[in-house]
C-alpha positions as CSV (number, residue, x, y, z in Angstrom):
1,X,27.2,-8.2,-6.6
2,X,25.5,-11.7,-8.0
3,X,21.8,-8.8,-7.7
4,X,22.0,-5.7,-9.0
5,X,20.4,-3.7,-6.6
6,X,19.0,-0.4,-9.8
7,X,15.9,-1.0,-12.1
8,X,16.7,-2.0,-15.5
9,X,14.0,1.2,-17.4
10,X,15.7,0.9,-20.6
11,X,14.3,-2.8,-20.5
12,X,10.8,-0.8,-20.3
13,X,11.2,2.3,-22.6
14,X,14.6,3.3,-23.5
15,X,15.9,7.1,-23.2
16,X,14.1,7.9,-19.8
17,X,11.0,10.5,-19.9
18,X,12.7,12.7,-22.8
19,X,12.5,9.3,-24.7
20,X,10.8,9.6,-28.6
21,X,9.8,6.0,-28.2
22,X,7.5,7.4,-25.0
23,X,6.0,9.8,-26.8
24,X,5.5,7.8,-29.6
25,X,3.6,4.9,-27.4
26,X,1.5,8.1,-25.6
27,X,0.3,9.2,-29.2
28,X,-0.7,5.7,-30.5
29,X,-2.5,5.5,-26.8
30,X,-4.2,9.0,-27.9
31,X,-5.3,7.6,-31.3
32,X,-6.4,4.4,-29.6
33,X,-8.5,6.2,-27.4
34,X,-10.3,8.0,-30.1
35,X,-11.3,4.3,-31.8
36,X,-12.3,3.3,-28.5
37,X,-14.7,6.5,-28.1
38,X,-15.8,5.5,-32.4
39,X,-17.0,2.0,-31.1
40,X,-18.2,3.0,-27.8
41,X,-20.8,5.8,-28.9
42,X,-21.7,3.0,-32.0
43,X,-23.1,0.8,-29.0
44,X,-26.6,0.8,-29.0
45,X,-28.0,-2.2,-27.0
46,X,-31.8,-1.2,-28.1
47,X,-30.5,-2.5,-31.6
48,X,-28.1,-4.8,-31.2
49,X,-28.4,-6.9,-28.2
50,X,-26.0,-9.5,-29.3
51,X,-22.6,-9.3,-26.7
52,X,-20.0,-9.0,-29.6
53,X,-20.1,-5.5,-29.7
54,X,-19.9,-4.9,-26.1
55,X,-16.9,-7.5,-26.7
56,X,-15.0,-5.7,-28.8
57,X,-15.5,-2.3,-26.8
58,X,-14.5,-4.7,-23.4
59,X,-11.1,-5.7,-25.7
60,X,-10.3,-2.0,-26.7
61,X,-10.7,-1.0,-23.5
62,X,-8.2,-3.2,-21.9
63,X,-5.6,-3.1,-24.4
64,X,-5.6,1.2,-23.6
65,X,-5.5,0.3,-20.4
66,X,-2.2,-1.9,-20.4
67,X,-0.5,1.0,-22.6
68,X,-1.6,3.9,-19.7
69,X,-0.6,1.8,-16.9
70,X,2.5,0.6,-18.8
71,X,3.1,4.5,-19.2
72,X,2.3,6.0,-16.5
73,X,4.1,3.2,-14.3
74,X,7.4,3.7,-16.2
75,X,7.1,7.6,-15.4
76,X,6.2,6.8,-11.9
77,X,9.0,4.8,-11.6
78,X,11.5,7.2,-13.3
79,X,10.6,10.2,-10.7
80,X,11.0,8.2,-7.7
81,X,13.9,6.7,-8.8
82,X,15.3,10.4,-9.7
83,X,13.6,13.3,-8.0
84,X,15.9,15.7,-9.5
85,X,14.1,14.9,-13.1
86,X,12.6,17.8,-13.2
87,X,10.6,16.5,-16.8
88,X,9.0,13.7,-15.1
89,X,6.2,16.1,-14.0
90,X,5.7,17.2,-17.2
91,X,5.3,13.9,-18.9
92,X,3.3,12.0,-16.2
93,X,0.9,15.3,-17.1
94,X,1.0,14.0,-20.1
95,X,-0.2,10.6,-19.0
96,X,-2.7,12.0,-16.7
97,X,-4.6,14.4,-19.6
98,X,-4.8,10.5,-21.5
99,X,-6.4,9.4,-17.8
100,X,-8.8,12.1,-18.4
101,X,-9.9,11.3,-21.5
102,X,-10.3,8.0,-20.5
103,X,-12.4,8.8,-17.2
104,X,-14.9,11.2,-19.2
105,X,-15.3,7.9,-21.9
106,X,-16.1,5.7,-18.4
107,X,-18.8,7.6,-17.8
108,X,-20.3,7.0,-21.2
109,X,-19.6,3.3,-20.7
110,X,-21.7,3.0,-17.3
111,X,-24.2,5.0,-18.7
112,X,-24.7,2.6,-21.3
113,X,-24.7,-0.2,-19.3
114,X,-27.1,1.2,-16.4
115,X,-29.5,2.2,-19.5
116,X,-30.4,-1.5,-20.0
117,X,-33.3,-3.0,-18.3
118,X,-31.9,-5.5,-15.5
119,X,-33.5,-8.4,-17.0
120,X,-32.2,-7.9,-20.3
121,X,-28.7,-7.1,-18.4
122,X,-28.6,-10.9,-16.5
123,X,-29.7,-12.6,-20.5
124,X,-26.8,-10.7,-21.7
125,X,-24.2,-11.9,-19.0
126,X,-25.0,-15.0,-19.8
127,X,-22.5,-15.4,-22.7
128,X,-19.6,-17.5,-21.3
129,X,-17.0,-14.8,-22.0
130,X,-19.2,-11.6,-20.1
131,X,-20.2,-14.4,-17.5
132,X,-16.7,-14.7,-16.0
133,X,-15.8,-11.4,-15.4
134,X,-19.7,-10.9,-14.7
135,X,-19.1,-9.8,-10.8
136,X,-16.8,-6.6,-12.4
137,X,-19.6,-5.6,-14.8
138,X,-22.0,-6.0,-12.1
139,X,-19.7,-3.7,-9.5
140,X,-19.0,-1.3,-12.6
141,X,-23.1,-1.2,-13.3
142,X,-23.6,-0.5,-9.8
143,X,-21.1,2.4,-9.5
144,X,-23.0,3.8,-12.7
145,X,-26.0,4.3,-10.9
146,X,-24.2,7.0,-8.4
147,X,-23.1,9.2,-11.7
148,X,-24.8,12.4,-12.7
149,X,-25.3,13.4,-15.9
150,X,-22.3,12.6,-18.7
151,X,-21.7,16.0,-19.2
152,X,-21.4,16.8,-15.7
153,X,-19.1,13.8,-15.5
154,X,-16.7,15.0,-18.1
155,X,-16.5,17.9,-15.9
156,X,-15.5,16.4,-13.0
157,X,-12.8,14.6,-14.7
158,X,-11.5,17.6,-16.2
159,X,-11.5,19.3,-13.3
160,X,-9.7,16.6,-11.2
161,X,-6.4,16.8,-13.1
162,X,-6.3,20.4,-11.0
163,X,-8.0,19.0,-8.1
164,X,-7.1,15.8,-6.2
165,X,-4.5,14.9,-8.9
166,X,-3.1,18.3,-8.5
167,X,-3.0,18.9,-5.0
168,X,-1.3,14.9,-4.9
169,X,1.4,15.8,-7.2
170,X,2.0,19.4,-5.2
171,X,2.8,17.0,-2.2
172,X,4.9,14.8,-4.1
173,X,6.9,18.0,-5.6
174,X,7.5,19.7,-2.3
175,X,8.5,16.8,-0.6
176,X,11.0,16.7,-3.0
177,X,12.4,19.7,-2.1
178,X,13.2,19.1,1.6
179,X,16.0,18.2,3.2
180,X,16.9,16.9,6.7
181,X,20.6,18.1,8.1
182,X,22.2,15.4,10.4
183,X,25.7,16.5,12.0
184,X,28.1,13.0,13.1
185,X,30.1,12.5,16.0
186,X,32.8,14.4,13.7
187,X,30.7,17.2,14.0
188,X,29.9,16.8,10.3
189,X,26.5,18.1,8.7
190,X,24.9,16.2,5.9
191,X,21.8,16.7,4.0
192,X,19.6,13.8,3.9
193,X,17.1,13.2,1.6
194,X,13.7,12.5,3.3
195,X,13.9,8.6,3.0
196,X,17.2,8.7,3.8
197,X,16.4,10.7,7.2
198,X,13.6,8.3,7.7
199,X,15.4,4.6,7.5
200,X,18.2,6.2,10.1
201,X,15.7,7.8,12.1
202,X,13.8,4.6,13.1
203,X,16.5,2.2,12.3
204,X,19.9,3.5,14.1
205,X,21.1,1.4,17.2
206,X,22.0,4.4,18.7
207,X,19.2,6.7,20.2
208,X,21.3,10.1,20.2
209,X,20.9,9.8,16.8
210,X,17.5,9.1,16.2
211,X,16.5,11.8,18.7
212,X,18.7,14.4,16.8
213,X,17.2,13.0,13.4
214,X,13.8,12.9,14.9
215,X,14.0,16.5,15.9
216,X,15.2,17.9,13.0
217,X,12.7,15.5,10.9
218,X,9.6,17.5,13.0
219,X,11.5,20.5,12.4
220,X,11.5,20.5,8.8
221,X,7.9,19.3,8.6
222,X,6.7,22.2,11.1
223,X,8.7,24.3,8.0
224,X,6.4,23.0,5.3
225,X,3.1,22.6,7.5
226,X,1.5,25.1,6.1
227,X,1.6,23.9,2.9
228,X,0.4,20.4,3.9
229,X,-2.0,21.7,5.5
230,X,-3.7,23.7,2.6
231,X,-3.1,20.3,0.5
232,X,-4.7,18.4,2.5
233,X,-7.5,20.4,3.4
234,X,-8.3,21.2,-0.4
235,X,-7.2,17.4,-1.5
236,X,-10.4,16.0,0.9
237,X,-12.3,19.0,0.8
238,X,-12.7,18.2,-2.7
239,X,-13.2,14.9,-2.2
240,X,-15.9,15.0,0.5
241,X,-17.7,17.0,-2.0
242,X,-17.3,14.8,-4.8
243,X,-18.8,12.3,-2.5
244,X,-22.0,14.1,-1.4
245,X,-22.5,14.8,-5.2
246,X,-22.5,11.2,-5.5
247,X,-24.9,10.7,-3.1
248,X,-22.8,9.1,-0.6
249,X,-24.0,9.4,2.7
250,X,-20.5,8.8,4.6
251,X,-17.1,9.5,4.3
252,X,-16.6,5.7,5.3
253,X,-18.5,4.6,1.9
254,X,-16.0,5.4,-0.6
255,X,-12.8,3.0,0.8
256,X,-15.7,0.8,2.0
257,X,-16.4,0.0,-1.5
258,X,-13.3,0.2,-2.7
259,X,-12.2,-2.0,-0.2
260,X,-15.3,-4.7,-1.1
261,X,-16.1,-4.6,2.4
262,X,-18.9,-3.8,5.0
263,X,-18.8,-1.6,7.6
264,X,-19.5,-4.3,10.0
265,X,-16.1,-6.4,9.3
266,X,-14.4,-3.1,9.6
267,X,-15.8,-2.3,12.9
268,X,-15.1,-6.0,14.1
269,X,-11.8,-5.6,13.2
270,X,-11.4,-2.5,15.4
271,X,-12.9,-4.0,17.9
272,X,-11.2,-6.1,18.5
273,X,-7.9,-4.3,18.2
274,X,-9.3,-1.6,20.7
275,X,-9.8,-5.0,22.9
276,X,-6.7,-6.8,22.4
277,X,-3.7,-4.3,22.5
278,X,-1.9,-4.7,26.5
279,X,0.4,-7.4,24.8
280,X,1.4,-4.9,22.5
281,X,1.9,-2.3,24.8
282,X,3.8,-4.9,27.2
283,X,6.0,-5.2,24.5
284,X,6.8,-1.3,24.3
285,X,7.3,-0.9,27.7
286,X,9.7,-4.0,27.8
287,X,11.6,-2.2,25.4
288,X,11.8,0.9,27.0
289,X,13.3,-0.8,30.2
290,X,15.8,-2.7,28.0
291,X,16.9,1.2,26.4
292,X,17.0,2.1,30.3
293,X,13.7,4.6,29.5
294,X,11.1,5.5,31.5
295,X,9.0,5.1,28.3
296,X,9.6,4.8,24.4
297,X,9.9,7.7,22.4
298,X,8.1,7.9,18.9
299,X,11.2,7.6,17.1
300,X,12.3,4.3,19.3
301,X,9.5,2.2,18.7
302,X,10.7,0.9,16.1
303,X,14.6,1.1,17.0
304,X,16.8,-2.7,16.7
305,X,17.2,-4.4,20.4
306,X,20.8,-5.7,21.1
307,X,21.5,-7.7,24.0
308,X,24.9,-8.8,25.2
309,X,27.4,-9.4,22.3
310,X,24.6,-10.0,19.8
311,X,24.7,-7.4,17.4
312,X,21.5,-6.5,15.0
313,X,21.3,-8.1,12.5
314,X,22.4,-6.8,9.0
315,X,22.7,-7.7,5.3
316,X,24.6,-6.7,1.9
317,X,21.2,-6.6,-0.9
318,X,22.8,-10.5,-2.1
319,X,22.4,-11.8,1.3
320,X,18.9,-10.0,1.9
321,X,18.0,-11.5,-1.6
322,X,19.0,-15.1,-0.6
323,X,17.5,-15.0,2.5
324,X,14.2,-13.7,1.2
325,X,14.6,-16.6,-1.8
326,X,15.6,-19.7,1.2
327,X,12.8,-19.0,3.1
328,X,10.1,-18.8,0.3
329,X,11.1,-22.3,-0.3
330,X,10.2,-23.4,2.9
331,X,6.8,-22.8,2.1
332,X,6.4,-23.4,-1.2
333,X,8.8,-23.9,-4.8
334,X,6.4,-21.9,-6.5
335,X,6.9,-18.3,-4.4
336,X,10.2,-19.3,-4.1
337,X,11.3,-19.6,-7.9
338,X,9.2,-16.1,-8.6
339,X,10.8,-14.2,-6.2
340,X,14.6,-15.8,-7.8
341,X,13.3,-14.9,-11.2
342,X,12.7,-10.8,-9.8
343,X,15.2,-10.2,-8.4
344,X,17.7,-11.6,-11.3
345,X,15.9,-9.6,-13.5
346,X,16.2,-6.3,-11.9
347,X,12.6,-5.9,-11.2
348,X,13.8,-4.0,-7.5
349,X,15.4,-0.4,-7.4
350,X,17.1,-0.7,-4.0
351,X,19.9,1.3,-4.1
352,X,20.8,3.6,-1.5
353,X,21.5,7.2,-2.8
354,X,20.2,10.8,-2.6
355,X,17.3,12.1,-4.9
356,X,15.3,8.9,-4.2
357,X,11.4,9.3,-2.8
358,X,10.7,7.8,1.1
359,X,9.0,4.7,1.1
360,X,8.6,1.5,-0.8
361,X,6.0,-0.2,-3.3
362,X,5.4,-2.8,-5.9
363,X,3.7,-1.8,-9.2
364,X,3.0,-3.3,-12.5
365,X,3.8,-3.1,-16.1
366,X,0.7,-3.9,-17.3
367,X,2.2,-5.1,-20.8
368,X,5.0,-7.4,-19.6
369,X,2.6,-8.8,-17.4
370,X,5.4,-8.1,-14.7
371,X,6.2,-6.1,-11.6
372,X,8.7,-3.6,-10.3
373,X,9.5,-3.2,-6.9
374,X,10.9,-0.1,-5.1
375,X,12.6,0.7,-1.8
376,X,15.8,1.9,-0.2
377,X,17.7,-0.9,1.3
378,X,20.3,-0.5,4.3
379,X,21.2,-3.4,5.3
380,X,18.5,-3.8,8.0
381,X,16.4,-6.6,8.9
382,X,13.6,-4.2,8.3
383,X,14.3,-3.9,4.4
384,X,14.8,-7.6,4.0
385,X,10.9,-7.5,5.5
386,X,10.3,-4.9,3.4
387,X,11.7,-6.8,0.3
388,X,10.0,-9.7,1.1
389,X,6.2,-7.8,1.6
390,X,6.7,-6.1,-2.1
391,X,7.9,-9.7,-3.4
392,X,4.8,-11.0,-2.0
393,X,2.6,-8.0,-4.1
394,X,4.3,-9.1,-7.0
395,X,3.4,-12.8,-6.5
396,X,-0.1,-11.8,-5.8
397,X,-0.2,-10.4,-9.8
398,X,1.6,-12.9,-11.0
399,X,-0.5,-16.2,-10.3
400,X,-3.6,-13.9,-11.4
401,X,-1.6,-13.0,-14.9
402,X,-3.7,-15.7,-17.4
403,X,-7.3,-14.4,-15.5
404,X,-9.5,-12.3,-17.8
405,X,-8.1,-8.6,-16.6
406,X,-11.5,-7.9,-15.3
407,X,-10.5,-10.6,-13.1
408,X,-7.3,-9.0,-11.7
409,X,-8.7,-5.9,-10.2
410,X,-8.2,-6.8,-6.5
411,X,-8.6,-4.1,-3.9
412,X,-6.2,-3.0,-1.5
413,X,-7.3,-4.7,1.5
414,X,-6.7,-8.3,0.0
415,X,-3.5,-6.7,-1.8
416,X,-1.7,-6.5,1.8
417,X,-2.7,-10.2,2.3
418,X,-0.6,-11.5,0.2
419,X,2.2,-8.9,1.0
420,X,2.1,-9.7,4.8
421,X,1.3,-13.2,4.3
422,X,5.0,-13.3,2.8
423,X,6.9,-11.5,5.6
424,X,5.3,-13.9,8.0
425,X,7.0,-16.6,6.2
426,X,10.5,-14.9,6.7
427,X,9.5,-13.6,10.3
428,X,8.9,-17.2,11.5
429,X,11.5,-18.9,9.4
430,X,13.9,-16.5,11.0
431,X,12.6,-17.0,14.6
432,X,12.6,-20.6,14.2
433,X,16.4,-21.3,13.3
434,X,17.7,-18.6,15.2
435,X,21.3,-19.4,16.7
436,X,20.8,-17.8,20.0
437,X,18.2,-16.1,22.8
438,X,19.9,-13.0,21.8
439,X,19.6,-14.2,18.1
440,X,16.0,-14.7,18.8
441,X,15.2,-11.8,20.8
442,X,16.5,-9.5,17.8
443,X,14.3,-11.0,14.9
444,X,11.2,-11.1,17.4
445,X,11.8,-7.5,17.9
446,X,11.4,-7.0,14.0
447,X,8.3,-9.4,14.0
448,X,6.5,-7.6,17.0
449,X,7.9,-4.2,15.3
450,X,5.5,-5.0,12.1
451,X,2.6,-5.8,14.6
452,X,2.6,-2.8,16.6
453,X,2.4,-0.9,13.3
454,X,-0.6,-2.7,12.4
455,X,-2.5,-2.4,15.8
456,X,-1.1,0.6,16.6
457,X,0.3,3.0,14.1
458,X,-1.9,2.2,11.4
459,X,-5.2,2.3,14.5
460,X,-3.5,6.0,15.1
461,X,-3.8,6.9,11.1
462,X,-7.4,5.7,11.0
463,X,-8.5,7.3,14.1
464,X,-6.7,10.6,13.2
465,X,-8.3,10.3,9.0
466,X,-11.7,9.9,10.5
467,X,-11.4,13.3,13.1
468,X,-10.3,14.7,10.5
469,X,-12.7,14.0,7.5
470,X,-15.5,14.5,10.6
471,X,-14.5,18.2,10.9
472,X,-13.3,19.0,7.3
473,X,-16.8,18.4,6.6
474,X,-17.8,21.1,9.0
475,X,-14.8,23.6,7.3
476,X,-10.9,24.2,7.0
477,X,-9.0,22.6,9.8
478,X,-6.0,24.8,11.2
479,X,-2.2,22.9,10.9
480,X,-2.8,23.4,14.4
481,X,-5.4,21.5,15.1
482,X,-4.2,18.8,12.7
483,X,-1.4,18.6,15.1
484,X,-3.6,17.9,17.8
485,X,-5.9,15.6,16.0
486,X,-3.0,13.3,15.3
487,X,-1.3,13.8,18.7
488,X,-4.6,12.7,20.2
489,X,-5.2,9.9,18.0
490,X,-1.6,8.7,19.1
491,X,-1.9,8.8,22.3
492,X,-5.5,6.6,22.2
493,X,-4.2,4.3,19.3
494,X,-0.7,3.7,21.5
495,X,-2.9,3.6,25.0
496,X,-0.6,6.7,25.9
497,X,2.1,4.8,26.2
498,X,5.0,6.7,24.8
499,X,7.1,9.6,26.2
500,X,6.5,11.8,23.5
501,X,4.6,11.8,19.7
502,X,4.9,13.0,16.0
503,X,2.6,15.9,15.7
504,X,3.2,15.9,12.1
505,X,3.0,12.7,11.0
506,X,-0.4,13.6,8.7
507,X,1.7,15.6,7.0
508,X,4.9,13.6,7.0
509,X,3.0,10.0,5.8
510,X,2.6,10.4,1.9
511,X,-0.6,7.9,2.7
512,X,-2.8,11.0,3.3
513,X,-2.1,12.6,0.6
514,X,-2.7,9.9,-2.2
515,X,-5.4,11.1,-4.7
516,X,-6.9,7.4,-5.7
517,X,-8.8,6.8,-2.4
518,X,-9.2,7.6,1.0
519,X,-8.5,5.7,4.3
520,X,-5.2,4.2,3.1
521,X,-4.6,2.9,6.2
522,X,-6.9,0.0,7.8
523,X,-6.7,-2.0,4.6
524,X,-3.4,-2.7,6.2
525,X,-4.0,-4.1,9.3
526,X,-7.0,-6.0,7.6
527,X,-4.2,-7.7,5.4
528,X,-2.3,-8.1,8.1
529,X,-4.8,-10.0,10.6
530,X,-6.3,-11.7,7.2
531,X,-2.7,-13.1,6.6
532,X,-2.5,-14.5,9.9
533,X,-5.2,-16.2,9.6
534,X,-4.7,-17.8,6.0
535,X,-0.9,-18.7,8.2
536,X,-2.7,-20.4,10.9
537,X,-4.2,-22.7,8.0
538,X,-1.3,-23.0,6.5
539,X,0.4,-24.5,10.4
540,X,-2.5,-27.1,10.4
541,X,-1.8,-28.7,7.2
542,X,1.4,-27.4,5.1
543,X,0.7,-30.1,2.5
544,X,-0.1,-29.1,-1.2
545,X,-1.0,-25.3,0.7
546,X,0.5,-23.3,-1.8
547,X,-1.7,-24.5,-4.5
548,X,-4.7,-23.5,-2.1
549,X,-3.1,-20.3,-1.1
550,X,-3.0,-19.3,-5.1
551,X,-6.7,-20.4,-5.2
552,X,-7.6,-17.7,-3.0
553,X,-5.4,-15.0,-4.4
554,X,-7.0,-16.1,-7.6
555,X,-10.3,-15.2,-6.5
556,X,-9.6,-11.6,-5.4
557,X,-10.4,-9.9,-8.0
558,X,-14.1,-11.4,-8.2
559,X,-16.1,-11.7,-5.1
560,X,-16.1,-9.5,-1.8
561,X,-14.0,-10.0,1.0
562,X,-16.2,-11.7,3.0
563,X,-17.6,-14.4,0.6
564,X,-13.9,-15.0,0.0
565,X,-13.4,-15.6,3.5
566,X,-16.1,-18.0,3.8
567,X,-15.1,-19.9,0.4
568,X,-11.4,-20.3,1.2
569,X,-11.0,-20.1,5.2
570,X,-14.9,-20.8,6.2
571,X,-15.0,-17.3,8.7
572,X,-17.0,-14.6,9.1
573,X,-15.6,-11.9,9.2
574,X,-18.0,-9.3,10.8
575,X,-17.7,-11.3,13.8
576,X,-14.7,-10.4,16.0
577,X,-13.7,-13.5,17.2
578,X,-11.3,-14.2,13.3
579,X,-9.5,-10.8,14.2
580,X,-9.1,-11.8,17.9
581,X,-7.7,-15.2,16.8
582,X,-5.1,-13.7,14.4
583,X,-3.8,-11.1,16.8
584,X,-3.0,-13.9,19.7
585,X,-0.8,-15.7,17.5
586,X,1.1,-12.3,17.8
587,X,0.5,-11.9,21.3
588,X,2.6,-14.9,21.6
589,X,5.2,-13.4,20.2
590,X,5.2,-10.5,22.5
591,X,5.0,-12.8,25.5
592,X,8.1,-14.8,24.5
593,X,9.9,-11.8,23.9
594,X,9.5,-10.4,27.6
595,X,10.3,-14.2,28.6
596,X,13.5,-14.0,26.8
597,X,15.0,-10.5,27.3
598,X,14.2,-10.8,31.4
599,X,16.1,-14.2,31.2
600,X,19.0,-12.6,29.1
601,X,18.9,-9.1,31.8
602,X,19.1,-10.9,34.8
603,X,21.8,-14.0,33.7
C-alpha cells in the first residue's frame, strides 16, 4: 500500500489516552489557565487604557486554546478510531472540566470588554494589531451583551458539562453499544458495527441486501428510541432554555449567528429549493424505473446504478488517493500538492474495521497547525467523494494557517464551501473523461446522489429540527411523534416521492445530537449551492482562480457571509435568484442522466 490507510496518533501524543505525556500536557494547560485568569482579573481598562495588556491576555488566551483543542482533538480522535476504549470517556472528561474553566473565564472576558464605553472601544481598536482581528472582538463584544451576570455564567458552564455535553456524550456512548446483525447468502450472521451497517446499507448493488440491512438498521434504532428520545428532548430542552435566558427571541437565532447569516438568505435559500426540486425528483423516479420499482425506497436513494456490462465503480484507498490527488491538479497545483502531502503523512484514518464510529470529518491539531481526517473507506465512489470533501476542509485551514487565529474562526456554513467546492472538482473531472455512457451514467449517479442530499435530505432534517424545536418549546415530544415529525418532513422534503421512509432517522443522524450548536443541517446545502456558485466562476475564467479562490477562504473568518459574497462573487444572497442559479447547473446533470440511461434501456 504506497498510503497507509490508519492515523499515525503517536505522531500526536504517544501512549494513547493512558499516555503520561497527556496528562502531563492537560496539567501545564491547567496551570496555564490559572496565569490566564492572574492577568485577566489584573485588566482594568479604567486605568490602563493602553492595548498591551489586553495583548498579552489576547496571546495567553490563544496559546490555551491550541493546547485544548490539540487535547481534546487527539482524544476525539482516539475514541472514534477505537470505541472499545473504554478510558477515552474518562479523559476527554478531563478535557471538558479544562473547557469549563475556560468558559466561566470567557464570561469575565466579555464582561470586560462590554464594560468599556463604545467610543473608547473604537480608539482602542485602532492599534494595528487589535484592528485586524477587530471584526472577532466586535462579534465577541456583541455576544457579551446577551450574558447575565458572571456568577450566573459560571453556573451555566458548570452545569453544561451535565447538560448538553452530557446528554451528547450519552449518545455517542450508546451508539457505541449497538450492533446491526446481517445474515449472507450463506446463511451467515454477522454483527456490524453501526458505520459498517450504514456504508452497505446505502452502498450495496444489490437491493435484497440493503432492504434486509435497512430493516434490521430501523429495528435496532426502534430498540434504543427511547433513549434517543429522552436525549434529545433534554439535550434541546436545555438548550431552548438557555436561549430564552439569553434573551433570544427564536430558536432560529442561535445557528443564525453562528452561521454569520440573516434570516432572509436562509429563507431565500429555501425558497428556492422548495421551488426548484422536480429535476431532482425526476432523477429518483428514473432510478426507480432503471431498479424495475414502482418508487425508490429510502435505503435506494442512494444505491450505485449499473447498466449493461458497466460495473460500479470501485477503488483500493491508493487508487482513491491518486484519483482525488489527479484531479486537484486540474484545478489548481496548490490543492493538489496539499492533499499529496495529507495523505502521505497519515493525516486520514480510513481503515475498514469493527469498533469504528459512523460517519466522517476533518478536525484540527491546533498546535501542528494541521488536520486529520476520518472516515471508513470501501472502495466506493462515494468515499473517494467523501475523501475528497474532508481534503477540501483541511485545505480550507490550511491557506488560513499564517492569519491572526482570531482570523481563522470560520463558521460552518462557509466551512462546507470549501468541502463541496472540492468534490465538485472530482465530480466533474470524473464525468468529463468518462470512457463510456454507462461510464458516465455511473459517476452522474454519484454527483446527482450528493445533490439530492442537499435539496432533499438535508431540506428533510431542517424541516423535521424546526417541528421539533417548535413543539419542544411547548413540552416533551413522545418517540412517537418524533417518528411522525420526521416521516412527515420526509415526505414534504422528498415531494412524497419514495415508497417508504426512515422513521428514525432523528435518532439515527448523530447531527441532532451534537452539543456545539443547533440546526446542523442547512449550513450544508448553503455550502453546497455557495460552492456552485464560486464553480460557475471558476468555468468563466480558470486562469490564476486558485489564488482568488484562497482570497475568499481567507476572508471567512472575518466578515459575514453576505459581505463575503458581495466582495468575492458580487451577489446577494437574500435574493433567490444566486441559489436558483447554482441548483440548475445540477439540474443539468439530472436531465443528462435521464437522456442517457433511456438511450442505454432502449439500445
Amino acid at each position: 500500500m504506497k498510503y497507509i490507510d490508519t492515523w499515525d496518533l503517536d505522531a500526536v501524543i504517544p501512549g494513547g489516552t493512558k499516555s503520561p505525556e497527556l496528562q502531563k500536557k492537560l496539567q501545564g494547560i491547567k496551570d496555564e489557565i490559572g496565569e490566564y485568569e492572574t492577568l485577566l482579573n489584573a485588566w482594568d481598562f479604567s486605568k490602563d487604557p493602553s492595548p498591551e495588556p489586553f495583548k498579552a491576555i489576547l496571546k495567553k488566551k490563544e496559546e490555551i486554546g491550541k493546547g485544548l483543542g490539540q487535547s481534546a482533538t487527539f482524544v476525539q480522535m482516539w475514541h472514534d478510531a477505537y470505541m472499545d476504549d473504554a478510558y477515552a470517556n474518562v479523559v476527554m472528561g478531563q478535557v471538558m472540566d479544562l473547557f469549563s474553566e475556560m468558559q466561566k473565564l470567557s464570561t469575565t472576558f466579555q464582561k470586560k470588554l462590554v464594560s468599556i464605553q463604545d467610543e473608547d472601544w473604537k480608539k482602542f481598536l485602532q492599534d494595528k494589531e487589535l484592528s485586524e482581528v477587530s471584526f472577532a472582538l466586535n462579534e465577541t463584544r456583541d455576544e457579551g451583551k446577551r450574558l447575565l451576570s458572571e456568577e450566573e455564567e459560571k453556573l451555566i458552564a458548570d452545569l453544561n458539562q451535565d447538560g448538553l455535553a452530557g446528554w451528547s456524550r450519552l449518545y455517542d456512548t450508546t451508539v457505541s453499544t449497538m450492533t446491526i446483525p446481517f445474515t449472507d447468502k450463506e446463511g451467515k450472521t454477522t454483527e456490524l458495527s453501526v458505520g459498517q451497517a450504514m456504508n452497505r446499507m446505502y452502498s450495496d448493488p444489490d437491493p435484497k441486501v440493503r432492504k434486509q440491512l435497512f430493516e434490521n438498521w430501523e429495528a435496532a434504532w426502534e430498540k434504543y428510541a427511547p433513549i434517543f428520545a429522552d436525549t434529545i428532548n433534554h439535550l434541546d430542552g436545555y438548550r431552548i432554555t438557555l436561549q430564552k435566558t439569553h434573551n433570544r427571541e427564536s430558536f432560529l437565532d442561535e445557528p443564525l449567528e453562528y452561521n454569520r447569516m440573516s434570516k432572509e438568505t436562509l429563507d431565500a435559500m429555501w425558497k428556492a429549493v422548495a421551488e426548484n426540486k422536480q429535476p431532482f425528483i425526476n432523477f429518483l423516479n428514473q432510478k426507480a424505473k432503471i431498479f424495475g420499482m414502482e418508487k425508490l425506497g429510502w435505503q435506494d436513494v442512494d444505491a450505485p446504478v449499473a447498466l449493461g456490462d458497466m460495473k460500479p465503480t470501485r477503488f483500493t484507498y491508493d487508487e482513491a488517493c491518486d484519483f482525488v490527488i489527479e484531479n486537484f491538479a486540474s484545478f489548481g497545483p496548490k490543492l493538489a500538492s496539499f492533499a499529496k502531502h495529507a495523505l502521505e503523512n497519515r493525516w486520514v484514518e480510513a481503515e475498514d474495521r469493527p469498533n469504528k464510529r459512523p460517519g466522517g470529518y476533518c478536525t484540527n491539531l491546533p498546535e501542528f497547525e494541521e488536520s486529520r481526517i476520518f472516515m471508513t473507506f470501501t472502495g466506493s465512489i462515494n468515499d473517494a467523494s467523501t475523501l475528497a470533501h474532508e481534503l477540501g476542509h483541511a485545505f480550507h485551514s490550511h491557506v488560513m494557517r499564517d492569519l491572526p487565529q482570531l482570523n481563522r474562526e470560520y463558521a460552518m456554513n462557509v466551512a462546507e464551501t470549501a468541502s463541496t467546492f472540492a468534490e465538485t472538482i472530482i465530480g466533474n473531472a470524473t464525468v468529463a473523461n468518462a470512457k463510456s455512457k454507462e461510464e458516465k451514467i455511473s459517476l452522474l449517479n454519484a454527483k446527482l446522489e450528493n445533490a439530492t442530499a442537499m435539496f432533499l435530505n438535508i431540506h428533510a432534517r431542517f424541516l423535521f429540527e424546526k417541528s421539533f424545536y417548535e413543539e419542544r418549546t411547548k413540552g416533551v415530544v413522545s418517540k412517537q411523534r418524533l417518528n411522525e415529525l420526521m416521516v412527515n418532513a420526509q415526505k414534504e422534503a422528498y415531494c412524497d416521492s419514495l415508497s417508504g421512509y426512515h422513521p428514525h432517522f432523528w435518532c439515527s443522524k448523530l447531527h441532532f445530537f451534537i452539543d456545539d450548536v443547533p440546526f446542523y443541517n442547512f449550513p450544508y446545502t448553503f455550502g453546497y449551492l455557495f460552492s456552485l456558485g464560486i464553480y460557475a466562476e471558476y468555468l468563466k475564467n480558470p486562469d490564476n482562480f486558485e489564488d482568488k479562490y484562497i482570497a475568499l477562504l481567507r476572508d471567512t473568518g472575518r466578515m459575514k457571509v453576505e459581505d463575503l459574497a458581495m466582495k468575492h462573487l458580487g451577489v446577494d444572497l437574500t435574493k433567490p435568484d444566486f441559489w436558483a442559479a447554482g441548483i440548475e447547473i445540477m439540474a443539468k446533470d439530472a436531465e443528462e442522466f435521464i437522456r442517457l440511461t433511456d438511450e442505454v434501456m432502449n439500445s
